[in-house]
Structures are given as structure tokens and as C-alpha cells.
MARTIVEX-257665 format. One record per residue (C-alpha): residue number from 1; residue in three letters; x negated, y, z negated. Coordinates in steps of 0.2 Angstrom, whole numbers. Each point is the difference from the previous one (the first is absolute). Layout:
N
(node NUM; ALA; (X; Y; Z))
...
//
This chain:
305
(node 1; UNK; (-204; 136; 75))
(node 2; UNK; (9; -6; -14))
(node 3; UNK; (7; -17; -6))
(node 4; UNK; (18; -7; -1))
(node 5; UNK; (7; -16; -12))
(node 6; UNK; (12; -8; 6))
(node 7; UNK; (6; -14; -13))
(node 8; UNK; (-1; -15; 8))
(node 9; UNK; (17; -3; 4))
(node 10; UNK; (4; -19; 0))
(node 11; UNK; (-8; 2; -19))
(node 12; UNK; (17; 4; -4))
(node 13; UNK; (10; -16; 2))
(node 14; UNK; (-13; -8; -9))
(node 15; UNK; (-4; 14; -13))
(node 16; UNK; (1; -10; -18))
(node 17; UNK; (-12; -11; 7))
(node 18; UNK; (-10; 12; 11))
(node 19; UNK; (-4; 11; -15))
(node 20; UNK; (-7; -11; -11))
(node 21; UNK; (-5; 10; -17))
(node 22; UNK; (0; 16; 9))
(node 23; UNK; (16; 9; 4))
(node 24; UNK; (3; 15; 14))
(node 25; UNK; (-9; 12; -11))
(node 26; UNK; (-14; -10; 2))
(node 27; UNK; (0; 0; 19))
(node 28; UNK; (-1; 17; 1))
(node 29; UNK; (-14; 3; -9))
(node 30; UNK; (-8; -12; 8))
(node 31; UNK; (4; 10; 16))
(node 32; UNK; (-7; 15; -7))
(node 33; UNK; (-14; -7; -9))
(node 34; UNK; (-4; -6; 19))
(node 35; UNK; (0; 18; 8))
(node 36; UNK; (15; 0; 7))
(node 37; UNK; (9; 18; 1))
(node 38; UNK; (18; -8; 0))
(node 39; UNK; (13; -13; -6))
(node 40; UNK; (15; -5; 12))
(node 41; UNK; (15; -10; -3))
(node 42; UNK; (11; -7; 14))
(node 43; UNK; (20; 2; -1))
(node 44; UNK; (12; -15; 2))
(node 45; UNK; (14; -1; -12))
(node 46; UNK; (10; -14; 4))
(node 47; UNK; (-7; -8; 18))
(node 48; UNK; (10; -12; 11))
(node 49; UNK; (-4; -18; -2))
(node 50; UNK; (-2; -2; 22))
(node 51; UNK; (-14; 17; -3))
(node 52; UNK; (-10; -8; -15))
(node 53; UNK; (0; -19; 9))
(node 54; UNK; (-8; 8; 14))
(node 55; UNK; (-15; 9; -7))
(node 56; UNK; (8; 16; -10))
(node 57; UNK; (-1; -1; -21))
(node 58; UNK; (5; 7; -15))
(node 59; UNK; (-6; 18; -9))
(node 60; UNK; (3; 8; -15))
(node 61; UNK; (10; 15; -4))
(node 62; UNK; (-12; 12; 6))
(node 63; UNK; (1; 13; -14))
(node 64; UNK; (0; -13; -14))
(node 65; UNK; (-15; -9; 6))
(node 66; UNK; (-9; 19; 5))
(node 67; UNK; (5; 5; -19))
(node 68; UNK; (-10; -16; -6))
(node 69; UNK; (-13; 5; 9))
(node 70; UNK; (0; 17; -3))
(node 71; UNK; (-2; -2; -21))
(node 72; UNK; (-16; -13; 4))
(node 73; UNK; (-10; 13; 11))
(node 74; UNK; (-7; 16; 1))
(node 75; UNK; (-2; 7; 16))
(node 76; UNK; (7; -12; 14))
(node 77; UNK; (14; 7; 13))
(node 78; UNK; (18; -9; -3))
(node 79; UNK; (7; -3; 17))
(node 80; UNK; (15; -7; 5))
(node 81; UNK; (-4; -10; 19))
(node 82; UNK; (14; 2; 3))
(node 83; UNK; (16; 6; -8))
(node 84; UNK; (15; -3; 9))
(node 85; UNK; (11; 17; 1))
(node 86; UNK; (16; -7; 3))
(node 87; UNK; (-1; -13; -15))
(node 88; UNK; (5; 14; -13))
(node 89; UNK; (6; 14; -1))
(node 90; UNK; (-16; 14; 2))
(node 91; UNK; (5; 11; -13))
(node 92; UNK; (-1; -18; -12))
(node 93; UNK; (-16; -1; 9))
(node 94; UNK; (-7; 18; -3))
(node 95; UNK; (2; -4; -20))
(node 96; UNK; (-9; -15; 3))
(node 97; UNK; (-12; 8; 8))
(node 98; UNK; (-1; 17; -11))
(node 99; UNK; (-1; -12; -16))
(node 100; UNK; (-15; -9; 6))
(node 101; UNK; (-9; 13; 7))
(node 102; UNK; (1; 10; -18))
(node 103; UNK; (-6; -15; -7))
(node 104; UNK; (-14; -4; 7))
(node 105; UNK; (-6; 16; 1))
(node 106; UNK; (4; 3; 19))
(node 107; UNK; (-6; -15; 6))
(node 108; UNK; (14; -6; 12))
(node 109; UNK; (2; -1; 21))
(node 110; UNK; (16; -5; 7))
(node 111; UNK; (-1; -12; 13))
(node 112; UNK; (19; 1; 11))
(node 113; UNK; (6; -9; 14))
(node 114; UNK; (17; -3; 9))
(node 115; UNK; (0; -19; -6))
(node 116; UNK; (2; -14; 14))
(node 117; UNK; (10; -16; -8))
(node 118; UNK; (18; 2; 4))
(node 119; UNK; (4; -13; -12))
(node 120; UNK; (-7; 10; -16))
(node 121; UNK; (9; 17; 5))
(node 122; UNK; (17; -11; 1))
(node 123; UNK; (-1; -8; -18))
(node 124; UNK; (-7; 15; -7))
(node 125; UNK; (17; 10; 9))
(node 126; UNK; (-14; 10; 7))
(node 127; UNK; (2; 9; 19))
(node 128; UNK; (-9; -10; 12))
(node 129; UNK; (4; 8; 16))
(node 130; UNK; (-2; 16; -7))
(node 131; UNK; (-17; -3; -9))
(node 132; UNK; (-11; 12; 11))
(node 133; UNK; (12; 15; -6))
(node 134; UNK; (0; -5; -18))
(node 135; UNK; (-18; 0; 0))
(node 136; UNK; (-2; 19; 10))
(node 137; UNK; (15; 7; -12))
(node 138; UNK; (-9; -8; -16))
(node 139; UNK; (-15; 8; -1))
(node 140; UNK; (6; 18; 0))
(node 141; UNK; (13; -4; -13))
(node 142; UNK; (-11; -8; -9))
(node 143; UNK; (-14; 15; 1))
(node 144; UNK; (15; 14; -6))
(node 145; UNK; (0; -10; -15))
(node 146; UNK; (-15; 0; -4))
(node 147; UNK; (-1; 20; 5))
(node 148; UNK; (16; 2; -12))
(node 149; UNK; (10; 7; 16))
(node 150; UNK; (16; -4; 6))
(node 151; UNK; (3; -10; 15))
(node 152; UNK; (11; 4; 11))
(node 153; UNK; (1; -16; 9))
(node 154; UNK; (8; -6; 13))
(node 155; UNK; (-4; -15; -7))
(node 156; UNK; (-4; 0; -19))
(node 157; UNK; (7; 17; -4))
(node 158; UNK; (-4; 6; -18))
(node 159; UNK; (4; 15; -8))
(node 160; UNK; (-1; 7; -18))
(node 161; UNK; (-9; -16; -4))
(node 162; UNK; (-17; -2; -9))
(node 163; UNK; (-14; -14; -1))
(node 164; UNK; (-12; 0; -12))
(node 165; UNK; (-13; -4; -6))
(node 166; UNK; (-9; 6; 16))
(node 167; UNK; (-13; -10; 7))
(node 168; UNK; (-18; 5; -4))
(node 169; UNK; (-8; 4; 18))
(node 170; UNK; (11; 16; 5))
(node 171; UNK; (12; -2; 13))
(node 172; UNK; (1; -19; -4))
(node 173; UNK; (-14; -14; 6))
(node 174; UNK; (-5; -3; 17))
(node 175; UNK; (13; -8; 12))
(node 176; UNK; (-8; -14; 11))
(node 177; UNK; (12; -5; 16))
(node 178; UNK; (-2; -20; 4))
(node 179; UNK; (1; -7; 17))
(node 180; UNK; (-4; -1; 17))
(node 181; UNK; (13; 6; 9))
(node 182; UNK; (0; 15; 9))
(node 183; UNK; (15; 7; -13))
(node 184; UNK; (-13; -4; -15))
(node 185; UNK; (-14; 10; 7))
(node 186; UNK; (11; 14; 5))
(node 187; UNK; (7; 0; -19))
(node 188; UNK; (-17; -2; -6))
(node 189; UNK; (-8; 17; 10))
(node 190; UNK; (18; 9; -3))
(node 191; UNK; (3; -6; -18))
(node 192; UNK; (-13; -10; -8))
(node 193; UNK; (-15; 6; -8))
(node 194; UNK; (-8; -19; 6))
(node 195; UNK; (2; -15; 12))
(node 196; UNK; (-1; -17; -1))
(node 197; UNK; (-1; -10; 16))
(node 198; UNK; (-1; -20; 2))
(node 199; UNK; (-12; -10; 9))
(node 200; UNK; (9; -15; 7))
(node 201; UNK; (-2; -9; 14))
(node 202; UNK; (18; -1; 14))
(node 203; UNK; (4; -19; -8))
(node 204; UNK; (4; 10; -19))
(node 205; UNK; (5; 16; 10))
(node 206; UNK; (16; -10; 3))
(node 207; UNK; (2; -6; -18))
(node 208; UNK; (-1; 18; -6))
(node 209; UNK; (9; 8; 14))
(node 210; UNK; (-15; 15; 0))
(node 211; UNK; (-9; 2; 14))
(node 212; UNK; (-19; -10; 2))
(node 213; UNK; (-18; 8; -5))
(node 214; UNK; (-14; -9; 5))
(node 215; UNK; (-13; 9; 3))
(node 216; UNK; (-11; 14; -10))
(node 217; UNK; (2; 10; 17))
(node 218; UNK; (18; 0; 0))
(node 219; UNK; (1; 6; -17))
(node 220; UNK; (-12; 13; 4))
(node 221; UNK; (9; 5; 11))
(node 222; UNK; (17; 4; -9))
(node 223; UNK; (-8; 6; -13))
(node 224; UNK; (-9; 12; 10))
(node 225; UNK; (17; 6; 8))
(node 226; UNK; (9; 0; -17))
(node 227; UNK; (-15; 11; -9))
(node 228; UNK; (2; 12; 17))
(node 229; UNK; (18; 2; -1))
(node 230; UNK; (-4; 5; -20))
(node 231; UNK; (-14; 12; 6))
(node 232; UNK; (11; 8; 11))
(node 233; UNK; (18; 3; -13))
(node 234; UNK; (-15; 8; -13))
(node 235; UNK; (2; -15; -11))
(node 236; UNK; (-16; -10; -9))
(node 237; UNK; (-5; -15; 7))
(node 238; UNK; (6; -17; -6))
(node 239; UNK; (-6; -14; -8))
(node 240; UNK; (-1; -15; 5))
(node 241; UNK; (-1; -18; -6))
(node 242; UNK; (-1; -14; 9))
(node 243; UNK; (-6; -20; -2))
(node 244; UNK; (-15; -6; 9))
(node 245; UNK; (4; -10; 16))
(node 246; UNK; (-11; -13; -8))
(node 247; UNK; (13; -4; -18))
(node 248; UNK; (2; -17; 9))
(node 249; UNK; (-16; -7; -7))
(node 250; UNK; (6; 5; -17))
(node 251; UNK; (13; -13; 3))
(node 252; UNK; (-12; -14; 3))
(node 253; UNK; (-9; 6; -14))
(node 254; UNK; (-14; 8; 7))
(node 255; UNK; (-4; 14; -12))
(node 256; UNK; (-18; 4; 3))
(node 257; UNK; (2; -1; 22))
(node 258; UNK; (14; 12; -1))
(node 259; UNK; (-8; 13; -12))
(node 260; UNK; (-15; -2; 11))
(node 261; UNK; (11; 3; 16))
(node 262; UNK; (8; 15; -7))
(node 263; UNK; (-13; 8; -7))
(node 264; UNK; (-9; 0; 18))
(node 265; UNK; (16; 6; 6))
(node 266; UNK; (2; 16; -12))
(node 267; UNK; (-7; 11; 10))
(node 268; UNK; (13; -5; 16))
(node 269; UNK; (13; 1; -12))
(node 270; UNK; (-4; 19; -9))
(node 271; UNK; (-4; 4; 20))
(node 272; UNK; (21; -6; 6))
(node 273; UNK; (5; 12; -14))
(node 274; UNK; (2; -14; -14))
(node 275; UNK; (-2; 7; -18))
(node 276; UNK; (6; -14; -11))
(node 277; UNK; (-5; -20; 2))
(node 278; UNK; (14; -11; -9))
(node 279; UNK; (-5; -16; -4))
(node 280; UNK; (11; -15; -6))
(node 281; UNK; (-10; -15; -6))
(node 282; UNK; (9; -17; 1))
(node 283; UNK; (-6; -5; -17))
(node 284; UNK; (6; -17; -6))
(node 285; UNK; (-6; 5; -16))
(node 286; UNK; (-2; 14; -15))
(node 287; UNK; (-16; -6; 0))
(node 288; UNK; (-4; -4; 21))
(node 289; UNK; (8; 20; -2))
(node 290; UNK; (-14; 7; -10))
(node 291; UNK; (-14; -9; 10))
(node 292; UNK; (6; 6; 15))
(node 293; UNK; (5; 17; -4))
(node 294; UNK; (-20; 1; -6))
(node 295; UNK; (-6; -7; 17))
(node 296; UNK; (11; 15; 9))
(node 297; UNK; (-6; 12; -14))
(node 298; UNK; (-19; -6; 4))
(node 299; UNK; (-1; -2; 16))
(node 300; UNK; (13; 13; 7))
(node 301; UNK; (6; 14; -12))
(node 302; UNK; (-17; 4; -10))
(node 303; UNK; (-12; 1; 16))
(node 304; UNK; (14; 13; 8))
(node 305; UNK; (-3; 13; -16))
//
């Protein structure tokens, strides 16, 4: 099993304060110092109001943040959880992605979803209605570029066009799928190298508009179908990262009961199919940050190994 760091997101309003003496480069290591195998950022770049007063936040531009992290670590994955494909254009987003992956030495997996907030498609003159396509007719225009091959579309055709440099990991990084949806585990076993369901409860299943996941069974069980239907097409079977059902104690501030949980939890987890554990803290603090990613190092990651 390996370990996912999701920056604590509302950290971001509140970042000059938040950080203290430290900075984002400083974060990570503290991450990686900790034992865990990634670093994720969250994408919103310019939220609704109605979204961010009823529970949603801000995030940093993925790849500038990743790109701090990257020059103040060694060896920890850069993920995007998760890049929105019909934000940019996938070409814009294949350079950013190439770029980072030469970088830091091939350190990058890329996180995609389809997007849910209408609102932020609309300001950003992205395609709301037309979001699942863009994500399916992304990914292979993005992965010509990184192969140096023309593209012959329908959507995104390129021909006689070149990208370098080329990423470090040959083909490009690893594509994780986001969602819940029966669209996003298709896309995930179809075109993604990954997926990265949601546990949430039928009350925030609403809010998201993605289908609930409650249950360590239910999750078993798609996973199982999802890695069959792999098996079958001769395809390798796909990661998976998922948050524990029991990240609401980390909200309350319960660090030590919900490493304990999880770590009694493991094997259920690695049994459903589950590869990678993201963890986001709710940190108030730079400092209540390093405590608490020192408790989930201790008492989670280090008895795991």
C-alpha cells in the first residue's frame, strides 16, 4: 500500500498565515520525510462564490505548486487530484505536464476528471455540457504529443506539429480517471492507467452530482468488475487511490483514532483492490501540519512498510 498527500485544502484561503516561516517547499518535505509515496494538489481556478459558501475552497495552480514541491523533494510522486480536462486546452496541458515530468526526474501522475461546477466551466468559456467528451478526446491527444505523433483527431487534430521536451517516463505519466460515475470507471478501465473513486455519503452525493460510495464492499466490488474488464482487453490492472471512509475524524481533529482505524483497516482496503491511501489533514496550522503528519507517519505509514 502506498500513501497519498493531499494538501490540506482550506490551507489555501488562509495560506500567509497557515505557513508560518515554512513555505510549500516545506510541506512537502515534510510529507516525504513522513513516508509518504505522493503529493497531490486539488484544481479550482476561479470558483463560484454560492460553491465556496457552501463547503467548496480555493487550490493552487496545480503545476505551479507541484513544481515547488518538486525542487524541495526527492523522490515523492506529483499528482494532480484532479485536473479538470476541459479547463485548457490538453495540448497546453501535455507541456505542462511533459515539463514537470522532465524535471523532477519522472516523478508525475496525472489525476483527470470531467469537472462538476457548471459555474467554473462558464467563466472560464470552458464546455460544460460537453465535458465527459473533452476529457475522453483529451487524453489521447495529449498522449500523441508526448509520442511525437500526429493526431488525427476528430477533436484536437495535429499534424506536422512537435512537443518537446518529452516527458521523462516514456509514453508520458500515468493517467488516473476521477469519479464515481459509471462514465469515469469506464474511462478509467478503457483509457486510464488509474482510478480514483469518492467515498461519500447520498447527502454530499447530491452536492457533487457523482454517484454515493459508502461501503468498503461496494468499492470492492467495482473495482473487482473494473480490474476484470482490464484482465479481459489484455490491459494491466489499475491503480487505485482512494480516502478512507473514516477522513471525518480528521476533521474533528482526531489524528491518532483515524490512523489507528485505518491502519486496522489496511488489509480490507488492499483486499477491495485499493493501492494508494490519500490523506488530507485539516491542519489549522504549519505547525499542527507537522505534528499531525508525524502521528499518521508513526502510527499508519511506518508500521505498513
Amino acid at each position: 500500500m502506498r500513501f497519498n498527500l493531499m494538501f490540506p485544502m482550506r490551507a489555501v484561503k488562509h495560506y500567509e498565515t497557515w505557513r508560518a516561516d515554512g513555505d510549500l517547499g516545506t510541506v512537502a518535505r515534510i510529507a516525504e520525510e513522513a513516508g509518504f509515496d505522493g503529493f497531490s494538489m486539488s484544481e479550482h481556478p476561479f470558483p463560484e462564490q454560492g460553491w465556496l459558501s457552501n463547503g467548496g475552497h480555493h487550490a493552487f495552480d496545480p503545476f505551479v505548486a507541484l513544481s515547488f514541491a518538486a525542487a524541495s523533494t526527492e523522490r515523492i510522486k506529483l499528482i494532480t487530484y484532479v485536473l479538470v480536462a476541459g479547463y485548457r486546452s490538453p495540448y497546453l496541458a501535455a507541456k505542462a505536464i511533459a515539463s514537470l515530468d522532465l524535471l523532477s526526474r519522472g516523478r508525475m501522475i496525472v489525476g483527470m476528471g470531467a469537472g462538476y461546477l457548471q459555474p467554473e466551466f462558464e467563466v472560464l468559456g470552458a464546455d460544460f455540457p460537453g465535458r465527459g467528451k473533452t476529457l475522453e478526446a483529451a487524453i489521447p491527444a495529449m498522449r500523441a504529443a508526448w509520442a511525437g505523433a500526429d493526431h488525427p483527431g476528430p477533436s484536437f487534430p495535429a499534424r506536422g506539429h512537435s512537443m518537446l521536451p518529452s516527458p521523462a517516463q516514456a509514453g508520458g505519466p500515468p493517467i488516473w480517471i476521477g469519479g464515481n460515475s459509471s462514465a469515469a470507471r469506464r474511462r478509467a478501465v478503457t483509457l486510464g492507467d488509474g482510478w480514483m473513486p469518492m467515498g461519500q455519503s447520498r447527502e454530499v452525493a447530491e452536492i457533487t452530482g457523482t454517484p454515493a460510495l459508502e461501503t468498503v464492499a461496494e468499492l470492492a466490488a467495482q473495482i473487482h468488475a473494473m480490474q476484470d474488464r482490464r484482465s479481459t482487453a489484455g490491459l494491466s490492472p489499475l491503480d487505485v487511490s482512494f480516502s478512507p471512509f473514516d477522513s471525518e475524524l480528521l476533521r474533528h481533529g482526531e489524528v491518532d483514532e483515524f490512523a489507528t482505524r485505518v491502519r486496522a483497516d489496511l488489509d480490507a482496503y488492499a483486499e477491495a483492490g485499493v493501492t494508494w491511501i490519500t490523506i488530507e489533514p485539516t491542519s489549522r496550522s504549519l505547525e499542527a501540519f507537522r505534528r499531525d503528519i508525524g502521528r499518521i507517519g508513526e502510527l499508519l505509514i511506518s508500521p505498513s512498510r
